[in-house]
C-alpha positions in Angstrom: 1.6 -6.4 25.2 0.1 -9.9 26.2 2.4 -12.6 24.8 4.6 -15.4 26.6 8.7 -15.3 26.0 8.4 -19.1 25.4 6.2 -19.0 22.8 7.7 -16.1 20.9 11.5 -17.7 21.0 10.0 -20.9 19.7 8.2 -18.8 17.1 11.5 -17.0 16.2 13.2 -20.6 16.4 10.9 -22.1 13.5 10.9 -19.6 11.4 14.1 -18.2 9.5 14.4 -14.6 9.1 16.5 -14.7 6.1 13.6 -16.5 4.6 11.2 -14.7 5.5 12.9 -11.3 4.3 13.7 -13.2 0.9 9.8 -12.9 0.5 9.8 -9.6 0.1 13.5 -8.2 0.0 16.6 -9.5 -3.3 19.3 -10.3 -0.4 23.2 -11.8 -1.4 25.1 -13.6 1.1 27.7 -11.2 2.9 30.5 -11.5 5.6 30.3 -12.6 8.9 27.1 -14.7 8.5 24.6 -11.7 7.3 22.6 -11.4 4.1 22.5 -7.8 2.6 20.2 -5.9 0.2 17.7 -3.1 -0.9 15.9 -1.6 2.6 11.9 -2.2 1.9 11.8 0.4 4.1 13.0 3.3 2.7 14.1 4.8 -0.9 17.4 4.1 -1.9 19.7 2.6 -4.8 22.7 0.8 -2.4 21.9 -2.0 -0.2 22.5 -1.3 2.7 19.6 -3.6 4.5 21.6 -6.0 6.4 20.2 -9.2 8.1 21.8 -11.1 10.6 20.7 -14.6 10.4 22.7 -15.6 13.6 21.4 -13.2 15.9 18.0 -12.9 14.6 17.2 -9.6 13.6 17.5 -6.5 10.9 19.1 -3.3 10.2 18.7 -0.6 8.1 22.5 1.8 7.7 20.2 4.1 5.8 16.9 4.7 7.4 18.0 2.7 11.1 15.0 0.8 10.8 15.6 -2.4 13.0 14.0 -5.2 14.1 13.2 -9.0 14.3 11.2 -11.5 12.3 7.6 -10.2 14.1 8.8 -6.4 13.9 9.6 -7.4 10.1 6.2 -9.1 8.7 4.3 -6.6 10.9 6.0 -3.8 9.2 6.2 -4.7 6.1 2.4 -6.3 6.0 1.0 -2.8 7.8 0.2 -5.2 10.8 -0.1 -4.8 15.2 2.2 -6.7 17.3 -0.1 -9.5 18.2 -1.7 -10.0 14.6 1.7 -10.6 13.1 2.0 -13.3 15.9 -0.6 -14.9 15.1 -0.2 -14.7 11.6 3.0 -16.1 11.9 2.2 -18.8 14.8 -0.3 -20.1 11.7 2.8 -20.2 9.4 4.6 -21.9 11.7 2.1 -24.0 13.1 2.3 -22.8 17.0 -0.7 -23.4 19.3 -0.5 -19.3 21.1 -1.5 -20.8 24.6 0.6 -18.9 25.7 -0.4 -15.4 25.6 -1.0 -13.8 28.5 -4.9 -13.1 29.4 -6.6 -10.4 28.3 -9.9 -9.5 29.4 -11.5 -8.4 26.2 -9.2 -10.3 24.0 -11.7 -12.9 23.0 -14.6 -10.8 22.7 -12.6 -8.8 20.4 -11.5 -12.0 18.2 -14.7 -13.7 18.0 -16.4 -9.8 16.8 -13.8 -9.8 14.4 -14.3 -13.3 13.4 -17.8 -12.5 12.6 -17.4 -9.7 11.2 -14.7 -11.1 8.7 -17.7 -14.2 8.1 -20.5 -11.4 7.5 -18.2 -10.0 4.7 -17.2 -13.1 3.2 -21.2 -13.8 3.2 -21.8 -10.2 1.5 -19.5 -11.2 -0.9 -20.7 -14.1 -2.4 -24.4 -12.1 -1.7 -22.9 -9.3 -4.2 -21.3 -11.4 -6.1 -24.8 -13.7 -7.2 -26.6 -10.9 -7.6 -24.6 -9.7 -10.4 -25.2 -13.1 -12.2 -29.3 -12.5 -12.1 -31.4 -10.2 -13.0 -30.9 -7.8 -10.4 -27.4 -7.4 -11.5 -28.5 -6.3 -15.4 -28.1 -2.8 -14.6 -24.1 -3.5 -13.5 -23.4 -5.5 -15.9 -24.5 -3.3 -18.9 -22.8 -0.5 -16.8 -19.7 -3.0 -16.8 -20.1 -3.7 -20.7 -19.8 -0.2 -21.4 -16.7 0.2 -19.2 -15.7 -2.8 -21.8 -14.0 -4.1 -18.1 -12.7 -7.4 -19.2 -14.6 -10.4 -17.3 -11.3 -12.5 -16.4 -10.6 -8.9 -14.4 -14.1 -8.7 -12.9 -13.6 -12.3 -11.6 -10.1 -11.6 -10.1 -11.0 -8.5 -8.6 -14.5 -10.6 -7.1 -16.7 -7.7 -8.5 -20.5 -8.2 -7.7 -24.0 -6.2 -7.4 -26.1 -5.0 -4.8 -30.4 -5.1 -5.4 -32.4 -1.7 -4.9 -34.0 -3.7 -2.2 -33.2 -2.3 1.2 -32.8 -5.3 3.1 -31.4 -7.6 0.7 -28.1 -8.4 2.1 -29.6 -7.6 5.4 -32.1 -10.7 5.1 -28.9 -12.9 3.8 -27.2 -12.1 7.3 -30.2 -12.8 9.0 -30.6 -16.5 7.2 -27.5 -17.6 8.2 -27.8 -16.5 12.0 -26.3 -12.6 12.2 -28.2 -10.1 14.4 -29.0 -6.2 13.1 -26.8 -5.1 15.2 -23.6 -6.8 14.3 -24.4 -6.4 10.4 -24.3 -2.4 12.0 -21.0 -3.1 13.9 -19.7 -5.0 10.7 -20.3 -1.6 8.7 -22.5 -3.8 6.0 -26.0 -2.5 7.3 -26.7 1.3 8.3 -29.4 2.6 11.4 -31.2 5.9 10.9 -32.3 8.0 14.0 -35.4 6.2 14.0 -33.5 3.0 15.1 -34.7 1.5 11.7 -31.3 -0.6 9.7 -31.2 -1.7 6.0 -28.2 -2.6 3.9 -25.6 0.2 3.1 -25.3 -0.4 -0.4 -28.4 -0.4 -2.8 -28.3 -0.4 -6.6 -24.4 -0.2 -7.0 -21.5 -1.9 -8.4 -19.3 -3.8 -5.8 -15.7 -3.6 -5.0 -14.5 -5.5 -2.7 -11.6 -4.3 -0.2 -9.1 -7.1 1.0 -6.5 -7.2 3.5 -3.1 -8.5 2.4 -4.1 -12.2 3.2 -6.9 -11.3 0.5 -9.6 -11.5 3.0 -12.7 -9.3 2.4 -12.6 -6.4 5.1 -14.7 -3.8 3.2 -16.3 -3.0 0.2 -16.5 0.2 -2.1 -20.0 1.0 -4.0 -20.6 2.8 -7.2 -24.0 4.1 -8.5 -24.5 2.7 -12.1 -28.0 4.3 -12.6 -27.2 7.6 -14.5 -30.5 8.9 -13.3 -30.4 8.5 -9.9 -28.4 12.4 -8.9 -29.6 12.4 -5.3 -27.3 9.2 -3.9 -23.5 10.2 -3.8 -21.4 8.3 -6.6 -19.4 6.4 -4.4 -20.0 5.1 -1.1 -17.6 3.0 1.2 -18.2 1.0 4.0 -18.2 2.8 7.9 -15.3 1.9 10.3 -15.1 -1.4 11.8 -13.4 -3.8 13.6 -11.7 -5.1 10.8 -11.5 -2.1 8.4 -10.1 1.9 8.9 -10.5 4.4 6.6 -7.4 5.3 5.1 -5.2 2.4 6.3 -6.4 0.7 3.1 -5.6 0.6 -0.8 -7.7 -0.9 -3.0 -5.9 -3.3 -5.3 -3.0 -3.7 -3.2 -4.4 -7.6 -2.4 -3.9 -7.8 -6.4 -0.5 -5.3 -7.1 1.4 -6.8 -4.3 3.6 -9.1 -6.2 3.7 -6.6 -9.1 5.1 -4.5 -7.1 8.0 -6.5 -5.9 9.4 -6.6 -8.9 8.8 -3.0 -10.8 9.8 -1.5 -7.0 6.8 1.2 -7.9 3.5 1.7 -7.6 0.7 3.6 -10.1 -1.4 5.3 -7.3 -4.9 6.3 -8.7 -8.1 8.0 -6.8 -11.2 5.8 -8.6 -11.4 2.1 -8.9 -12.2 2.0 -12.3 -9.0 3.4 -12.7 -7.4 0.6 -10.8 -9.1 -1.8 -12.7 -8.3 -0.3 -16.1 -4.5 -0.3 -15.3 -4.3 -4.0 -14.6 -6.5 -4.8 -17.7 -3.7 -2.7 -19.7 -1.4 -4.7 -18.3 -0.5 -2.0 -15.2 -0.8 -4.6 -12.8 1.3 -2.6 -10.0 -1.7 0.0 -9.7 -3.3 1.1 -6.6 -5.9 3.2 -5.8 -6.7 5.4 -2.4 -10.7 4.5 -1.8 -11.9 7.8 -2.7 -10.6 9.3 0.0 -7.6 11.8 0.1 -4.1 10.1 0.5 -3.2 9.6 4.2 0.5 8.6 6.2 -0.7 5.2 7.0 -1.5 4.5 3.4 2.0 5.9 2.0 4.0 4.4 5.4 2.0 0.7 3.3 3.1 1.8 0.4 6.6 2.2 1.9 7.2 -1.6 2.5 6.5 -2.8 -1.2 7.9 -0.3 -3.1 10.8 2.3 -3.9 8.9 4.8 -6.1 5.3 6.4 -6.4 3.7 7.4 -9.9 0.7 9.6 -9.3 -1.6 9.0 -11.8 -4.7 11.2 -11.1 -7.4 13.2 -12.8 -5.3 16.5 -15.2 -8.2 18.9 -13.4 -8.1 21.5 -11.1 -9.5 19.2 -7.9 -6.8 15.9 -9.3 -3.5 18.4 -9.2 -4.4 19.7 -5.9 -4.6 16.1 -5.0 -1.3 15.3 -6.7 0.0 18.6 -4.8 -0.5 17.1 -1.1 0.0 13.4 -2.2 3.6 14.2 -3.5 4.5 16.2 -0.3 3.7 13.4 2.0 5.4 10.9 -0.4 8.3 12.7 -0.8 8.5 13.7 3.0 8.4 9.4 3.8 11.4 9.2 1.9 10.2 8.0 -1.6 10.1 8.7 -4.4 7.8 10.3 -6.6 6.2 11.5 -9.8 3.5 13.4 -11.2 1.7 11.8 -14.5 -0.2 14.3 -16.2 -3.0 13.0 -18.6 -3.5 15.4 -21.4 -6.8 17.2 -21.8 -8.4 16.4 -18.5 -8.7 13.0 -19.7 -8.7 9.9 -16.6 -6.3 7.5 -16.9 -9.7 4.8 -18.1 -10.5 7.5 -21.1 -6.9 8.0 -21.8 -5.9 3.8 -22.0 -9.8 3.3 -23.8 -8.6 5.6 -26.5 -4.7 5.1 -27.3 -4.1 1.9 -25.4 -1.2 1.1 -23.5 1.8 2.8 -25.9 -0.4 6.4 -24.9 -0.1 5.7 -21.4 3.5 5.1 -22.0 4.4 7.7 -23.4 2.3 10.0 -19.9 4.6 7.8 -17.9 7.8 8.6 -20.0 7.1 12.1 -19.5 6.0 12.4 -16.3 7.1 15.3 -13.9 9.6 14.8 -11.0 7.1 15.1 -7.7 9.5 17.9 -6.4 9.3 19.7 -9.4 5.7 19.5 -9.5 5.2 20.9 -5.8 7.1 23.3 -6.6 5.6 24.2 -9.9 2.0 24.1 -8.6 2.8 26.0 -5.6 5.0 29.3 -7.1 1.8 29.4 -9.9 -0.5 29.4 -7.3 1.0 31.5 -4.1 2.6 34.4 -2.5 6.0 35.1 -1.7 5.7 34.8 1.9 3.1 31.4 1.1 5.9 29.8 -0.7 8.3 30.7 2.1 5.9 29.1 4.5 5.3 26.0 2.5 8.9 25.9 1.8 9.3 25.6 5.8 6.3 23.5 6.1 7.8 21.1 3.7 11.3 20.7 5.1 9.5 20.4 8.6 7.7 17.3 8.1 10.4 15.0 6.6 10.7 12.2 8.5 14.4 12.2 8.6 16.3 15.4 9.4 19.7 14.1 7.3 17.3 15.1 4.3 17.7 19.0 4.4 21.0 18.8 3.1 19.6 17.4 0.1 16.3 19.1 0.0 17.4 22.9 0.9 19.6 24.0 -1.8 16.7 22.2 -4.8 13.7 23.6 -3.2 16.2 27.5 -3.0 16.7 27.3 -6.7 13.1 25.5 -7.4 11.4 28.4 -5.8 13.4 31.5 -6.0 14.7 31.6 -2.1 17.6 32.6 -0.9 19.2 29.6 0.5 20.7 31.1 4.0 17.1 32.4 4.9 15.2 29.6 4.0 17.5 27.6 6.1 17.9 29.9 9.4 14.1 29.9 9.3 13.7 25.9 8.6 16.3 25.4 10.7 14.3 27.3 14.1 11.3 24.8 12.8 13.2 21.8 12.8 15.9 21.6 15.3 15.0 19.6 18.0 16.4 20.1 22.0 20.1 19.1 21.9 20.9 16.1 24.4 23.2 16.6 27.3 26.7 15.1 27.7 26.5 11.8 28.8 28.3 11.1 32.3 31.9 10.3 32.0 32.3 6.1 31.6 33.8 5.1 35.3 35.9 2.0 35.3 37.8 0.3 32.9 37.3 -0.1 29.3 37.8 -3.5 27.3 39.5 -3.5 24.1 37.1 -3.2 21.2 34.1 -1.6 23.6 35.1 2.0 23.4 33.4 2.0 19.9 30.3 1.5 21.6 30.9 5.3 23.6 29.5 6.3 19.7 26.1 4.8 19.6 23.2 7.1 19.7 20.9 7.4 22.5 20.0 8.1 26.1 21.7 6.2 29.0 25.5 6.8 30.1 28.3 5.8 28.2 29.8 3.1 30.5 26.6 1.8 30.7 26.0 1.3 26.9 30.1 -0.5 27.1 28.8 -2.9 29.6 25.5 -3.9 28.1 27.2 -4.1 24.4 29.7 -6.2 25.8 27.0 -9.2 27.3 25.3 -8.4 23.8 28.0 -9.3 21.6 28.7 -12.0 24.4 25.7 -14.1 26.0 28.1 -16.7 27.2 28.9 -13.9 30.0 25.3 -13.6 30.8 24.8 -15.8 34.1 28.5 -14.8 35.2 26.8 -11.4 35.1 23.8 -12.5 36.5 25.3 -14.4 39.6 27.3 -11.7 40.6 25.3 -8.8 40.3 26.8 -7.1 38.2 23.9 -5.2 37.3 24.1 -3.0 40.2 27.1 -0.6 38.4 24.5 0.5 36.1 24.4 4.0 36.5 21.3 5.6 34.6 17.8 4.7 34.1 18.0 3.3 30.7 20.5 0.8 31.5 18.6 -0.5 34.0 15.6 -1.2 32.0 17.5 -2.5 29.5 18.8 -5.3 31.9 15.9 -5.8 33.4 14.6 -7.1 29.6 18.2 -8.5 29.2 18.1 -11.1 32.5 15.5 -12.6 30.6 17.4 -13.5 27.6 19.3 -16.7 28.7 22.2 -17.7 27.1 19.9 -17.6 23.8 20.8 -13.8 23.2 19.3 -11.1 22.9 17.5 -12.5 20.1 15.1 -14.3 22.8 13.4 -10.8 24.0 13.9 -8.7 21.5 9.9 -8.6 21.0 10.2 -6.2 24.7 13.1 -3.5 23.7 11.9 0.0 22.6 13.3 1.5 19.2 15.6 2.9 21.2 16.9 0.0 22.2 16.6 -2.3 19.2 19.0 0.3 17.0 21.5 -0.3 20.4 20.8 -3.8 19.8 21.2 -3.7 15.9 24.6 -1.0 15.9 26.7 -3.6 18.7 26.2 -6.2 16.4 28.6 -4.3 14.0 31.6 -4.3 16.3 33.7 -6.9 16.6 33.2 -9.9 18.9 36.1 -11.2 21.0 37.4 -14.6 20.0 38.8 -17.4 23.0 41.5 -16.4 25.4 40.9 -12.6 24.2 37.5 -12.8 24.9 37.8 -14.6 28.6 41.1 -11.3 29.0 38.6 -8.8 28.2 35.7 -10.2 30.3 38.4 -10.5 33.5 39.3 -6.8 32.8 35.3 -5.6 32.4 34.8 -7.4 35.9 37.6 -6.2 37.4 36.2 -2.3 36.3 32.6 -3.4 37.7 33.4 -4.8 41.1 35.6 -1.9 41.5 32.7 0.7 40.4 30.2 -1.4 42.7 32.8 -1.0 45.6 32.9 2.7 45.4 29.6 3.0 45.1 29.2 0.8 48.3 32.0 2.9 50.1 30.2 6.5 49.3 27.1 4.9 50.6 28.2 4.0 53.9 30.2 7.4 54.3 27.4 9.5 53.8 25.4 7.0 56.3 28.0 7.7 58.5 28.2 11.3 58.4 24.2 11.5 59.0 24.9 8.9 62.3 27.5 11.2 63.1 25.1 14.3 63.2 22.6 12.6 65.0 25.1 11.4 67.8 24.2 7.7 67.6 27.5 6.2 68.7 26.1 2.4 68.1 25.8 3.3 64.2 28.6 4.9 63.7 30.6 1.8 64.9 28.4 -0.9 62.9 28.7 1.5 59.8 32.4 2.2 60.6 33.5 -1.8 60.6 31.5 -1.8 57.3 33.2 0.8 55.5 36.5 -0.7 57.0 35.5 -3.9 55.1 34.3 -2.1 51.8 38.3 -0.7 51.4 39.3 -3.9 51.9 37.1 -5.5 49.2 38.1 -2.4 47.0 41.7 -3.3 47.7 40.9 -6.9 46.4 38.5 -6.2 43.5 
């Protein structure tokens, strides 16, 4: 993962994750030193996102998301592990020395680097162009739009020149090679080997990243003539831009959208801008490209609701068809707008303003309603059955069918029992064994602990809760070995992140735990701590339990060692491991 323990708990020990969640998340003080509100994460109308400023980290009742203040801003800002480090290292003004060596780490950084320099070049390229006479062509084109300049300013629209090496020449003044204007995704190579700029005789868009850098740009053909180039062209892959991770506008919507908790998601950018000249100014658009699960999973971390706002024709409802389904199936909400007469959303706010689009909004159809609408008009009996089942299959949380069977029955016609034995053989995953019974004793106030979810056995889960809800036990536990009464695989790996912790908590390496993990983490931190003399009772009993579990592991050790000496007739073994066992009932008598 390349990072340093050190530097992440002084990272998580400048910044507060209360205030950092207040960014983005309305949170009220609660009991027991947590803040609670509205999950980011997932749709919902009670709060039940709880934050734990003491411990350092976040759950989710609802959707079980869980985390700390890295997993937070990365998931919430669509970013990697190590970029929300070093994001937040910036905030926090940490030097990341730290981080373990990676090979390719700082080739990687300085190509991105340049490639993030080469678009911030292009940018102010495009963006003098349009101010010469060059950029006539896109400004008339502009004028007709009647796109209001204080939106073409805040939006950083520009022009590119028919030239084909325009931009490429600009790159070249100020010391970038062909080949990394290619790698950038600004110039293009033909077969030939020859390269030229990507975008020739278009309007600009510009497509920032959530810090409102430049990491790709959008192109639209503005010569009516010209029926051979395709209308709108985006920029190629690179190291700093993937197709449909992005939305255009979203730099712009952002804080828009923390407050109306929805998002207008349109196809064109036009359409984007149109919206926020209207006074839409929580309106997104998809880059031309058809809506993907990274996009919506974005879209997920600003906002509670979608409102679908495409094109009323046959290729825009099909569009709003798959859109909805994956919307829904992430756990948001979702509606359909439909614009009357096969109008866009520009031609419908052009001609009756903002009350027009109002009233679209005001009567736009539930996104449930409208998959199910659009698919009974357009299928079989057995092809709504099978997108019935496809449906239910792909939300992300199985709790859903309960809510989702008996509305998509009545929606479509089905008969509810079939539609759920056959959903039901789709869904269902393998069933998890019985966990191995818990060996030892069991403090008061860990048996709760036997009911959190997940793999490892039961007594293990009581004993690691316990040095969770208790780090003051951690070198006690340390010292002695306790460690060795762990019984499965997954306790032991959870230790083994554990012993690094120190008597900071498990707050310190909570950056190493899996998802499994982090939700055991996250669900502990409900039960109840032990206070004083009942906390020093309870930790006596839990060692007691482990030096006796350790014992008998020790004992049945040495018995089997000393039936296999036995078998092999080798008399001097069977004393040596004779006096030991001797001594392990003895130490079993005193544990």
């Amino acid at each position: 993962m390349g990072y340093d323990s050190g530097v992440i708990q002084e990272l998580k020990t400048r910044l507060d994750l209360v205030e950092v969640v207040r960014r983005y998340v309305e949170l009220r003080p609660s009991s027991g030193g947590r803040w609670m509100g509205p999950c980011p994460f997932h749709q919902e109308t009670k709060g039940s996102f709880s934050v734990n400023q003491d411990l350092g980290f976040y759950y989710c009742f609802g959707c079980q998301a869980t985390g700390d203040v890295i997993d937070f801003y990365g998931r919430i800002n669509g970013l990697e592990f190590r970029d929300a480090v070093e994001a937040l290292a910036q905030e926090a003004g940490i030097q990341l020395k730290g981080l373990a060596p990676d090979p390719q780490a700082d080739a990687r950084k300085k190509q991105k680097t340049a490639c993030l320099e080469m678009h911030r070049l292009a940018q102010e390229y495009f963006r003098s162009v349009v101010n010469r006479a060059a950029g006539k062509a896109v400004r008339d084109y502009l004028a007709r739009r009647r796109a209001a300049p204080e939106l073409t300013e805040a939006f950083g629209l520009g022009a590119s020149t028919d030239d084909w090496e325009g931009l490429k020449k600009h790159l070249a003044a100020k010391g970038y090679a062909e080949e990394q204007g290619v790698i950038a995704g600004l110039l293009s190579k033909n077969d030939s080997g020859r390269v030229y700029d990507r975008f020739r005789g278009r309007l600009i868009f510009p497509i920032q990243d959530l810090s409102g850098k430049v990491i790709a740009f959008g192109g639209r053909i503005v010569d009516p003539d010209d029926k051979d180039a395709p209308k709108y062209l985006n920029s190629a892959d690179s190291p700093i831009y993937k197709k449909g991770e992005h939305l255009y506008g979203l730099f712009q919507a952002r804080p828009h959208m923390a407050r109306s908790r929805r998002v207008l998601l349109t196809e064109g950018y036009m359409d984007v801008l149109t919206l926020h000249q209207f006074g839409f100014q929580d309106a997104v658009g998809v880059l031309g490209t058809a809506l993907t699960p990274e996009q919506v999973k974005r879209l997920a971390g600003f906002c509670k609701r979608v409102d679908l706002v495409f094109d009323g024709d046959a290729p825009g409802r099909k569009a709003a068809l798959r859109s909805a389904e994956m919307i829904l199936a992430q756990g948001l909400a979702c509606s359909v707008v439909l614009l009357p007469g096969g109008q866009d959303v520009d031609d419908l706010l052009k001609a009756e303003g903002r009350t027009g689009f109002e009233t679209c909004l005001s009567e736009a159809v539930d996104g449930l309603d409208f998959c199910m609408g659009e698919t009974v008009a357009t299928a079989s009996a057995r092809e709504v059955m099978e997108w019935a089942r496809g449906f239910l299959s792909s939300l992300r949380e199985k709790d859903w069918l309960a809510w989702y069977l008996p509305r998509l029955a009545e929606g479509l016609g089905l008969d509810e029992a079939t539609l759920r034995r056959g959903t039901m053989a789709v869904v269902k995953g393998p069933e998890r064994g019985r966990e191995a019974a818990a060996q030892g004793a069991t403090p008061r106030g860990a048996a709760a602990a036997l009911r959190l979810a997940g793999e490892g056995s039961a007594g293990d889960r009581q004993l690691l809760s316990f040095i969770v809800l208790h780090p003051e036990c951690w070198k006690d536990f340390l010292e002695n070995d306790y460690d060795l009464a762990l019984e499965s695989e997954w306790g032991r790996s959870f230790w083994d992140k554990l012993s690094e912790c120190g008597e900071n908590g498990v707050s310190a390496v909570f950056h190493l735990l899996d998802e499994d993990e982090k939700l055991f983490v996250a669900k502990t931190a409900e039960l109840p701590q032990h206070q004083g003399e009942g906390y020093m009772e309870a930790w006596r009993e839990m060692t007691r339990g482990l030096r006796n579990i350790i014992c008998q592991r020790r004992r049945g050790n040495l018995q089997e060692a000393l039936r296999e000496a036995q078998r092999r007739g080798d008399r001097d073994e069977e004393l040596r491991l004779s006096k030991a066992l001797f001594d392990a009932v003895n130490d079993m008598r005193e544990a």
